[in-house]
MILOMI-940339 format. One line per 4 residues: number of its first residue (from 1); for each residue z negated, y, x negated of C-alpha. Coordinates in nm, 4 decimals. Layout:
<recs>
NUM	Z:Y:X; ...
</recs>
This chain:
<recs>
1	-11.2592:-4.9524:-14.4919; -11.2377:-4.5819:-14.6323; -10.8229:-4.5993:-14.5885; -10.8800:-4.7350:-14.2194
5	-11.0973:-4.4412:-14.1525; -10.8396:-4.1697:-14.3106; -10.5251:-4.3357:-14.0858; -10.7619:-4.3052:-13.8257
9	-10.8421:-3.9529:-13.8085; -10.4847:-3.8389:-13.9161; -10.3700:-4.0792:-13.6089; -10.6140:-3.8644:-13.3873
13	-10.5491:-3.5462:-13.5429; -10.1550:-3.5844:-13.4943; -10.2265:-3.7073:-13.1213; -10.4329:-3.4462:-13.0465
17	-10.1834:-3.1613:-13.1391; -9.9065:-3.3657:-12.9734; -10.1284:-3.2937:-12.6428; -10.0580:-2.9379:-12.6751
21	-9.6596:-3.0052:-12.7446; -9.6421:-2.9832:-13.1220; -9.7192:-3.1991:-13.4300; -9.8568:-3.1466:-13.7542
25	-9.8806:-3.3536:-14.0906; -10.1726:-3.2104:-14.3245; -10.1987:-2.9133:-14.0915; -10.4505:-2.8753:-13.7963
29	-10.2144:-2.6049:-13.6309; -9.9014:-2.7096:-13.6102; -9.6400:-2.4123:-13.5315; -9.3179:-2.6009:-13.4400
33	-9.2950:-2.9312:-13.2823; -9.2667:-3.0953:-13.6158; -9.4769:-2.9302:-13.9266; -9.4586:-3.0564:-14.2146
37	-9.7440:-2.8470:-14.4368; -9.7162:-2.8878:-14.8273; -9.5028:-3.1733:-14.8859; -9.1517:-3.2877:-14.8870
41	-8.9683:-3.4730:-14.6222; -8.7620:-3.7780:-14.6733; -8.4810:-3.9489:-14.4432; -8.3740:-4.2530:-14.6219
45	-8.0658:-4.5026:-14.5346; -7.8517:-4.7517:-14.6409; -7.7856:-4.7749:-15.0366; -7.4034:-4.8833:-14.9489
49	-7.2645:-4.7520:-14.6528; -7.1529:-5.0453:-14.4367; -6.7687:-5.0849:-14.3061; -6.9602:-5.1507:-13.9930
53	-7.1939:-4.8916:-13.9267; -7.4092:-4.9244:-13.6097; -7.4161:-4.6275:-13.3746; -7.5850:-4.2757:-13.4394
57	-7.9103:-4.2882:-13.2759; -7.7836:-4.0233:-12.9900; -7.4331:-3.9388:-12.8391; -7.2679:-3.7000:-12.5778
61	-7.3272:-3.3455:-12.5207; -7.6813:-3.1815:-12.6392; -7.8209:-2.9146:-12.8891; -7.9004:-3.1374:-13.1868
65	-7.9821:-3.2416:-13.5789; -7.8747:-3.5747:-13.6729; -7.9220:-3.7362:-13.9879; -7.6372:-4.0753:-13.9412
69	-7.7593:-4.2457:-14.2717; -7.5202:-4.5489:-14.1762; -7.2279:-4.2962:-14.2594; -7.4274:-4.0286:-14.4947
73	-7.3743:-3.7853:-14.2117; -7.5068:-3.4631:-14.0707; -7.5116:-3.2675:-13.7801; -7.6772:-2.9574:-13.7029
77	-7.5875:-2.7666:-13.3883; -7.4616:-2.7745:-13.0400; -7.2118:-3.0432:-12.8693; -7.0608:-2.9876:-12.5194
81	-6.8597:-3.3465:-12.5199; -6.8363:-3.6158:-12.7590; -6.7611:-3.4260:-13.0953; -7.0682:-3.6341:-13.2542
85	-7.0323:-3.9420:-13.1133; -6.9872:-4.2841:-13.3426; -6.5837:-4.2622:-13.3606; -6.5931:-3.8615:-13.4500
89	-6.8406:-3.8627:-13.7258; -6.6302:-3.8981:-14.0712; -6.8617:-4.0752:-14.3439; -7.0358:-3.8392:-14.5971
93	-6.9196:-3.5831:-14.3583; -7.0825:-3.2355:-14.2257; -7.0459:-3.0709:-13.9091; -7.2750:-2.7867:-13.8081
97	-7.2200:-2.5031:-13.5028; -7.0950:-2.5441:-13.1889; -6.8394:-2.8442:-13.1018; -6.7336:-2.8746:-13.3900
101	-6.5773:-3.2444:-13.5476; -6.6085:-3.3413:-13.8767; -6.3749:-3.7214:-13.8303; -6.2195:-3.7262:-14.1534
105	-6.4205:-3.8904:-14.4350; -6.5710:-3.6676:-14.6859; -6.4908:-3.3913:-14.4486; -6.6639:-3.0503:-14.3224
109	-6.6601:-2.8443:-14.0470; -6.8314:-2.5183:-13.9184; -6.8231:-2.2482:-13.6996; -6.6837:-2.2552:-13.2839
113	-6.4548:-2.5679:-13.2211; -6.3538:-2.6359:-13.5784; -6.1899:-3.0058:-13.6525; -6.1585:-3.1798:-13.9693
117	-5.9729:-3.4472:-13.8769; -5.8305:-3.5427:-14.2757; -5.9912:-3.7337:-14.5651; -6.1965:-3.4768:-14.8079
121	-6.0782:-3.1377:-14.5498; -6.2411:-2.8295:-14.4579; -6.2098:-2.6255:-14.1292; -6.4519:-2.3046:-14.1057
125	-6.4673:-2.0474:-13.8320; -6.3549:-2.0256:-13.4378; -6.0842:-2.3119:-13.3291; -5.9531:-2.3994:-13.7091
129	-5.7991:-2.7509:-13.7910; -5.8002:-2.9002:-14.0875; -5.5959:-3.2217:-14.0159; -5.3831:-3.2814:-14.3437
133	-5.5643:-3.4517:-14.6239; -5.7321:-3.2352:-14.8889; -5.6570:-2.9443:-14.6286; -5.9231:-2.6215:-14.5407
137	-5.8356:-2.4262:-14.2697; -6.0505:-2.0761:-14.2252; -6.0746:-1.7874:-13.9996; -5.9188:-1.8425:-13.6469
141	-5.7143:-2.0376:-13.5064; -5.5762:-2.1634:-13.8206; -5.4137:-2.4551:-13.8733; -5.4184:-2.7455:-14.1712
145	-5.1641:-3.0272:-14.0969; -5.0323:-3.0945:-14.4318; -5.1506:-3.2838:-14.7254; -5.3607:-3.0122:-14.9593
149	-5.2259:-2.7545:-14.7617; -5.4767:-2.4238:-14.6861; -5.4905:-2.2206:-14.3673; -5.6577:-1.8890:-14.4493
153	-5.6532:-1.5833:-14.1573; -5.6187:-1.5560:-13.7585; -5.3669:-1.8384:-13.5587; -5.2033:-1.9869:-13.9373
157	-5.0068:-2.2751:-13.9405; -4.9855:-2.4476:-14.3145; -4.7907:-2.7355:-14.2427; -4.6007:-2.8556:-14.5560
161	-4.7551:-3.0162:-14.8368; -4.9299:-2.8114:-15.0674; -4.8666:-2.5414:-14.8418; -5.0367:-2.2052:-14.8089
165	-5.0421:-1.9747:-14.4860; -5.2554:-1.6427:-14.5167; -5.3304:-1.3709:-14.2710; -5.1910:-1.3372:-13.9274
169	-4.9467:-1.5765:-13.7435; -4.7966:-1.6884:-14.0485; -4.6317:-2.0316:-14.0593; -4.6073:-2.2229:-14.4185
173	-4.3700:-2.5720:-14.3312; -4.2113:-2.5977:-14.6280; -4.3372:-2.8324:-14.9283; -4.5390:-2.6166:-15.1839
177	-4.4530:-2.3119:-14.9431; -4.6837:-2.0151:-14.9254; -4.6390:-1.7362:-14.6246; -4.8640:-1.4653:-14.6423
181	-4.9598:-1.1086:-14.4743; -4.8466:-1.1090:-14.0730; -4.6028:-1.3062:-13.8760; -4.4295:-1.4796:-14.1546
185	-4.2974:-1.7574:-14.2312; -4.1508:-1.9978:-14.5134; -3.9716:-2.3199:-14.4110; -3.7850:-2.3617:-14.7516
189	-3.9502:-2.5955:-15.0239; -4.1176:-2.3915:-15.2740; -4.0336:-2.0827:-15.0395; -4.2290:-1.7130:-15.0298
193	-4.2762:-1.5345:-14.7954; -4.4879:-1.2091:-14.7832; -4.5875:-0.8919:-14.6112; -4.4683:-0.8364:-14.2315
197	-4.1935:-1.0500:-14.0254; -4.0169:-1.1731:-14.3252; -3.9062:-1.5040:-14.3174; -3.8168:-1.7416:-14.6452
201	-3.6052:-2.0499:-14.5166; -3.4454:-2.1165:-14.8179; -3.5598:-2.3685:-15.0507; -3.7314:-2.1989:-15.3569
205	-3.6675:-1.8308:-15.1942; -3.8795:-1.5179:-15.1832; -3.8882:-1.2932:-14.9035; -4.1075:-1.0265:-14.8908
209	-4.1650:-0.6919:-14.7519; -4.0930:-0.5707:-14.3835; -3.8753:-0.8126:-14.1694; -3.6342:-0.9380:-14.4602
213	-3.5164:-1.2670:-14.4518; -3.4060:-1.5061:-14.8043; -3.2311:-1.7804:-14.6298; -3.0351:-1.8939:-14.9438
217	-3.1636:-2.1635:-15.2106; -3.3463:-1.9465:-15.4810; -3.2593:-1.5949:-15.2946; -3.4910:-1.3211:-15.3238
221	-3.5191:-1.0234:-15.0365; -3.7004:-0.7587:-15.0766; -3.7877:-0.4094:-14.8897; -3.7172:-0.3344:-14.5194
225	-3.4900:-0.5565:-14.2931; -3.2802:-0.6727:-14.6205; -3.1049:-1.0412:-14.6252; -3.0264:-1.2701:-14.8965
229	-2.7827:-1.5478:-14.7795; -2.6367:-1.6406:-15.0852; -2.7509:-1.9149:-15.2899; -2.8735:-1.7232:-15.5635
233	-2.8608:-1.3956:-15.4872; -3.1022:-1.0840:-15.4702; -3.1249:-0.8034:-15.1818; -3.3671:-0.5299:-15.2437
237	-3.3740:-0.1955:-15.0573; -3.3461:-0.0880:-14.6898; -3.1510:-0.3078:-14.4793; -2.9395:-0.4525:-14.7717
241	-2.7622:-0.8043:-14.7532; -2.6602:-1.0135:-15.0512; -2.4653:-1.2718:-14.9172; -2.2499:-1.3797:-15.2139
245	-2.3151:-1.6376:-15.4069; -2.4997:-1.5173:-15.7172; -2.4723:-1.1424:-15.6134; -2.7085:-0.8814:-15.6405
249	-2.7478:-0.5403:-15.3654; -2.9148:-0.2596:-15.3749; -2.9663:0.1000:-15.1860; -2.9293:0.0653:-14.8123
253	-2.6882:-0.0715:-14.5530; -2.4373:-0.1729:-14.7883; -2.1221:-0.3352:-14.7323; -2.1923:-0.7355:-14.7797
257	-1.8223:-0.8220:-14.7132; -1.8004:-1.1052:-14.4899; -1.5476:-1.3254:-14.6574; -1.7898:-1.3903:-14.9585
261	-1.8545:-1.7712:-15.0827; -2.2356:-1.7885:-15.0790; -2.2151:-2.1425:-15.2217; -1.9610:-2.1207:-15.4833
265	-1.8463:-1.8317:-15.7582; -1.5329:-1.6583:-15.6459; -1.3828:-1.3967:-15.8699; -1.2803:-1.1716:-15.5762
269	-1.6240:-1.2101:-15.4826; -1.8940:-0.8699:-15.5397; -2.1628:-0.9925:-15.8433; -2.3493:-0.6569:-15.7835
273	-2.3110:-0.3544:-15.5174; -2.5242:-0.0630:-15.4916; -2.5128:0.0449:-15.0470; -2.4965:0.3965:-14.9657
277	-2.4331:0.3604:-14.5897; -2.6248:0.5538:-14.2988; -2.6673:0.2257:-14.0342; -2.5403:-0.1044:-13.9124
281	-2.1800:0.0680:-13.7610; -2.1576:0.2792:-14.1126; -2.1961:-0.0086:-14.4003; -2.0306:0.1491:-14.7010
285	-2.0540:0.0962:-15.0829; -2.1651:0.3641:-15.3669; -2.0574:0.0849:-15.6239; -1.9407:-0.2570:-15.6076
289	-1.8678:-0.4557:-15.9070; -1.6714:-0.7993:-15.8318; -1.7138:-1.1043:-16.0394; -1.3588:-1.0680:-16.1828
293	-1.4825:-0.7634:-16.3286; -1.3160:-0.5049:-16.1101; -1.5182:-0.2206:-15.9965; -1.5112:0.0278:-15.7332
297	-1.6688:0.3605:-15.6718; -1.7037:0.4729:-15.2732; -1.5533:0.1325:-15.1919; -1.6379:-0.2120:-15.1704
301	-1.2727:-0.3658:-15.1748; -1.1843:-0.2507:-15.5891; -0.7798:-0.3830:-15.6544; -0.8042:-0.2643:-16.0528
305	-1.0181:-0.2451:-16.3403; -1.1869:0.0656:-16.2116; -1.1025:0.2042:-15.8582; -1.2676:0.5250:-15.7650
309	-1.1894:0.6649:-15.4072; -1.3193:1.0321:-15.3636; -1.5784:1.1465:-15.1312; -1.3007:1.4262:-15.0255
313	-1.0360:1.5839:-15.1487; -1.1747:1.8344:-15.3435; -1.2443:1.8394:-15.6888; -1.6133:1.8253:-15.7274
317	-1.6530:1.4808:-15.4966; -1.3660:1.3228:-15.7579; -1.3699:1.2652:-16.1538; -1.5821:1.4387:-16.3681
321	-1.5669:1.4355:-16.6922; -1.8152:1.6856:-16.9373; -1.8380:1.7217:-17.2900; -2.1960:1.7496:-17.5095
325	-2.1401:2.1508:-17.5076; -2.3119:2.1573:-17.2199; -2.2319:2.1485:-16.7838; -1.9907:2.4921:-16.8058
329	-1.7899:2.2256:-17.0530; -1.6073:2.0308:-16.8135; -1.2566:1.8853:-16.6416; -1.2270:1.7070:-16.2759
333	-0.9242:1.4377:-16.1897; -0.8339:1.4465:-15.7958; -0.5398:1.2807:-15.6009; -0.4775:1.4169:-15.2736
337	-0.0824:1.2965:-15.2749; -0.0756:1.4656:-15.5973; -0.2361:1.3747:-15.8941; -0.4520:1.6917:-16.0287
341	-0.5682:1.7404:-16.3499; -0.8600:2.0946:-16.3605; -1.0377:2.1867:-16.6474; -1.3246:2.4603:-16.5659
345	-1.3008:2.6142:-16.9679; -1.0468:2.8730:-17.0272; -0.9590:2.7966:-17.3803; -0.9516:2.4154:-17.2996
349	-0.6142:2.2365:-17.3718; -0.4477:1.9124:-17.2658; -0.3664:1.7022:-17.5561; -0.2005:1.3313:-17.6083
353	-0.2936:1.1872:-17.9323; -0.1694:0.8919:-18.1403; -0.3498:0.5964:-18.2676; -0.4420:0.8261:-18.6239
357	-0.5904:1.1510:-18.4037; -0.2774:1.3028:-18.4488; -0.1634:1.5342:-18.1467; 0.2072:1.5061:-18.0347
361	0.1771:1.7051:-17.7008; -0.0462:1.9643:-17.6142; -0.0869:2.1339:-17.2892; -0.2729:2.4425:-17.2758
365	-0.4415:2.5964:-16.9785; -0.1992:2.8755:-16.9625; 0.0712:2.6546:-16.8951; 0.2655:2.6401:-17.2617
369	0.3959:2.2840:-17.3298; 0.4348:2.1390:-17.6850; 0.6053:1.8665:-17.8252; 0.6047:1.7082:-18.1197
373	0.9424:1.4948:-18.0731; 1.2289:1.4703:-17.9172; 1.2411:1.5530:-17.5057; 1.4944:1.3017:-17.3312
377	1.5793:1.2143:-17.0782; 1.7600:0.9282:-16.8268; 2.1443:1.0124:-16.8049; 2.3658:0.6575:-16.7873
381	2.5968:0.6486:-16.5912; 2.5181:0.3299:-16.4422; 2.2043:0.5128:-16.3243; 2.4375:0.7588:-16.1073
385	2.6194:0.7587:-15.8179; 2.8335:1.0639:-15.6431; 2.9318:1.2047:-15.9694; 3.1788:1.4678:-15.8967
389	3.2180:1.8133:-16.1675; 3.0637:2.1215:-16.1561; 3.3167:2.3810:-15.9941; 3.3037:2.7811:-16.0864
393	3.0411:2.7508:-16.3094; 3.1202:3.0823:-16.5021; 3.1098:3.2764:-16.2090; 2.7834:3.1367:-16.0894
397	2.6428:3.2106:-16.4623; 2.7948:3.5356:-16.4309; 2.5550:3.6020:-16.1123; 2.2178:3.5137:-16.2840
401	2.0647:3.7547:-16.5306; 1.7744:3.6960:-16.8234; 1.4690:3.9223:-16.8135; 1.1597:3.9505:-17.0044
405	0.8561:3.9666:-16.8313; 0.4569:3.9401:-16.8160; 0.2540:3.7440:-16.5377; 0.0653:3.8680:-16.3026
409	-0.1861:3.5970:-16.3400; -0.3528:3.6538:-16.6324; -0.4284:3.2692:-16.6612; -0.1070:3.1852:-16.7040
413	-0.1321:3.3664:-17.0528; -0.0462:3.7356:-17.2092; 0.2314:3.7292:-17.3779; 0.5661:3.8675:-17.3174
417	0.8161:3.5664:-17.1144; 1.1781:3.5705:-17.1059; 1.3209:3.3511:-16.8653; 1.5579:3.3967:-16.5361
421	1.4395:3.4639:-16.1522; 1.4139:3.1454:-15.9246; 1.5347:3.3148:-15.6131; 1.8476:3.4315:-15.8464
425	1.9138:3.0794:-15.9577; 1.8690:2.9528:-15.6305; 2.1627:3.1572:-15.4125; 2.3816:3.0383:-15.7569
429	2.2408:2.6504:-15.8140; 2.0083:2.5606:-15.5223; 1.9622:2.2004:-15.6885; 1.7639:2.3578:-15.9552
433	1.4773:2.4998:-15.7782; 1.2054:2.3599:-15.6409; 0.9245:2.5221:-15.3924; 0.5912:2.3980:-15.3578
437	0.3653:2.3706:-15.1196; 0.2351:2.7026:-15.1609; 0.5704:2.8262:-15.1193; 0.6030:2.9390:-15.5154
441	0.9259:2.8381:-15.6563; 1.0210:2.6776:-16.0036; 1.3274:2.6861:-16.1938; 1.4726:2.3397:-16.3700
445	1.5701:2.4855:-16.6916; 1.7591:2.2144:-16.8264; 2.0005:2.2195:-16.5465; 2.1186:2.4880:-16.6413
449	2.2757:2.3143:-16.9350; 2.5484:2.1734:-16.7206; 2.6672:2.4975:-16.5713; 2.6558:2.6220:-16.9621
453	2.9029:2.3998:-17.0625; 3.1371:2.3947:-16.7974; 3.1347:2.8034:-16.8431; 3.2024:2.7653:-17.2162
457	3.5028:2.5185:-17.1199; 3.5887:2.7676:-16.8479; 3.5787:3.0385:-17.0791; 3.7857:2.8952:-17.3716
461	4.0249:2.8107:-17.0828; 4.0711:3.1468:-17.0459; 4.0818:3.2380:-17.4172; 4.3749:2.9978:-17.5159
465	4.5625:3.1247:-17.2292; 4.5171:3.5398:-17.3622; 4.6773:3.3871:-17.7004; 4.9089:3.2221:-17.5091
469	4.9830:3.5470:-17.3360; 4.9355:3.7676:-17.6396; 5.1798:3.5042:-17.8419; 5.4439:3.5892:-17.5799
473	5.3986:3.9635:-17.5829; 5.3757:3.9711:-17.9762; 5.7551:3.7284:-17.9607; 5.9246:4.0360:-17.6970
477	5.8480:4.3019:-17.8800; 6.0373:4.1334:-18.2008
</recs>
């Protein structure tokens, strides 16, 4: 009798606070439709969730919580179509906001217009999709299509398998691919691709930086606008392409050289090249090192072991070569049509040395030559052709004149010369002097030789016929 009494007045106590719009258990003033005052409240379902569960208890559009025990579901928010209805609701899924879908089983979705669509996925935020199994997609307008993949940032795509797409507009479609930072993309297995624009299309390639692009298998690009195309190979710098196989460039808008293999190793092909060029119409090399092991300096086309082309023709852009002394120590190599040997020390000297350290010709830098050997040179006769004899060769001797004298250019050494005058020998022998281009002239010394012997023939020519003649007088005066 005493329990009839108690349901009695908690029957009339609920009804009468339902008269004023809200209800109340173990409270006289309720403050919400439903209070619940000092207790706990319990929704209870189905132990085993049936393969045929029957309909949620409300469906269409509606602000709403639903507790769906026939598929351990819940729903907490605001619908404006059929987002909750029976075929949308995953089992032990959660969906809470505002039109948002939580189909997948085991899946979850919050925010504005988020879908979970696969088994066990997440979507969070405003328009995400998480549609790939094992997928989350957060932010906006991110998407989640493939298996485990993970959408993180504003309009990403993660569409491969175990992919990963981060920040804005990027686009991860390759298997295990990751594209991260804004507008990238990696399409290649495995691929990277970070920072802005870049794009990593090879399979297990890295691009990263500002708009590069790794399109090889396993290429890396790195730094501003630089492209790997070569299977294996490594651009890093500004505007840089590797597109050899295996090759590696550096610096900026080098000189890629179109003919390269990028699938297969080719000896003619660069290994490494360092770019020193200005823009796209001015791609030049600093170095580039081919994988036969020939190497150039200012070009990217080397034809022997090293091959050095000078910035100009003057001796500080060519060779330099300085000892430990110190930078006053030094010599420079130049060709300009001539090859030029400079040394920049006054007491330096040019010297050729034999496998012991033993020197055998020295040079010095005021010009004196020395030898240690024998001076020879080519006179066969099978070498010659117009071979007709010196004529008057005593008289033209008897024209030229020895001096001793002292150069002007103290550079060329102080000691007293003796030697003969150029323009002399030239009115006499003009094949034996030589002008350069500066106009100074040279005399060829051993030339001379020649004319020597023909005037010693002349001369005892001239001495058999006086004993001739003298034989004669001696026999008249008898």
């Amino acid at each position: 009798m005493k329990k009839l009494i108690l349901l009695f007045l908690s029957f009339y106590a609920i009804v009468a606070n339902a008269q004023i719009g809200n209800v109340g258990i173990n409270t006289n003033t309720p403050l919400a439709m439903l209070h619940v005052k000092d207790s706990s409240v319990l929704f209870s379902g189905p132990s085993v969730l049936s393969g045929f569960p029957g309909d949620p208890p409300v469906s269409g559009a509606g602000t709403r919580m639903i507790w769906y025990p026939a598929k351990a579901a819940f729903r907490v928010g605001n619908v404006t179509a059929n987002e909750w209805d029976k075929a949308n609701i995953g089992s032990v899924s959660f969906g809470s906001g505002a039109s948002t879908k939580a189909s997948g089983s085991f899946s979850t979705a919050m925010g504005i217009n988020t879908t979970a669509s696969g088994s066990s996925s997440t979507a969070l935020g405003n328009n995400t999709i998480a549609a790939g199994f094992s997928s989350t997609s957060l932010g906006n307008g991110s998407n989640a299509t493939g298996d485990r993949s993970t959408a993180i940032g504003n309009s990403t795509l993660a569409s491969g398998a175990n992919s990963v797409a981060v920040g804005f507009i990027t686009v991860a479609s390759g298997t295990s691919s990751t594209a991260m930072g804004i507008s990238t993309e990696a399409s290649g297995n495995s691929s990277t691709a970070t920072g802005n624009f870049t794009t990593a299309s090879g399979n297990a390639s890295l691009a990263t930086g500002n708009t590069t692009t790794a399109s090889g298998s396993s290429s890396t690009a790195m730094g501003l606008r630089s492209i790997a195309s070569g299977q294996i190979s490594f651009a890093l710098g500004s505007n840089t392409t590797a597109r050899a196989y295996g090759s590696l460039a550096l610096g900026q808008f080098n000189d890629s050289i179109a003919s390269s293999s990028q699938t297969v190793w080719t000896a003619t092909d660069p290994v490494f090249i360092i770019g020193n060029g200005t823009s796209d119409i001015d791609r030049k090399n600093a170095i580039t090192i081919l994988k036969n092991g020939k190497t150039g300096i200012n070009t990217s086309t080397p034809l022997a072991g090293l091959h050095i082309v000078a910035v100009d023709n003057t001796f500080d852009q060519s060779i330099r070569l300085e000892s430990t002394i110190g930078p006053s120590s030094y010599c420079n190599i130049l060709y300009d049509g001539s090859l030029k040997f400079r040394t920049f020390d006054a007491t330096a000297t040019y010297q050729w040395r034999d496998n012991t350290n033993n020197t055998r010709m020295q040079l010095t830098s005021a010009g004196n030559l020395t030898i240690d050997g024998v001076l020879t040179q080519s006179s066969d006769i099978r070498l010659k052709k117009n071979i007709a004899p010196l004529q008057n060769s005593l008289s033209k001797i008897a024209k030229l004149n020895g001096y001793q004298y002292n150069w002007k250019d103290a550079n060329r050494g102080a000691s007293l010369q003796s030697g003969v005058l150029a323009q002399e020998v030239e009115k006499q022998m003009p094949e034996l002097v030589v002008t350069d281009a500066e106009g100074d002239k040279a005399v060829n010394y051993n030339g001379l030789i020649p004319y020597l012997i023909e005037s010693v023939k002349e001369l005892k020519q001239q001495n058999e016929d006086l004993k001739k003649e003298i034989e004669l007088l001696k026999k008249k005066r008898q």
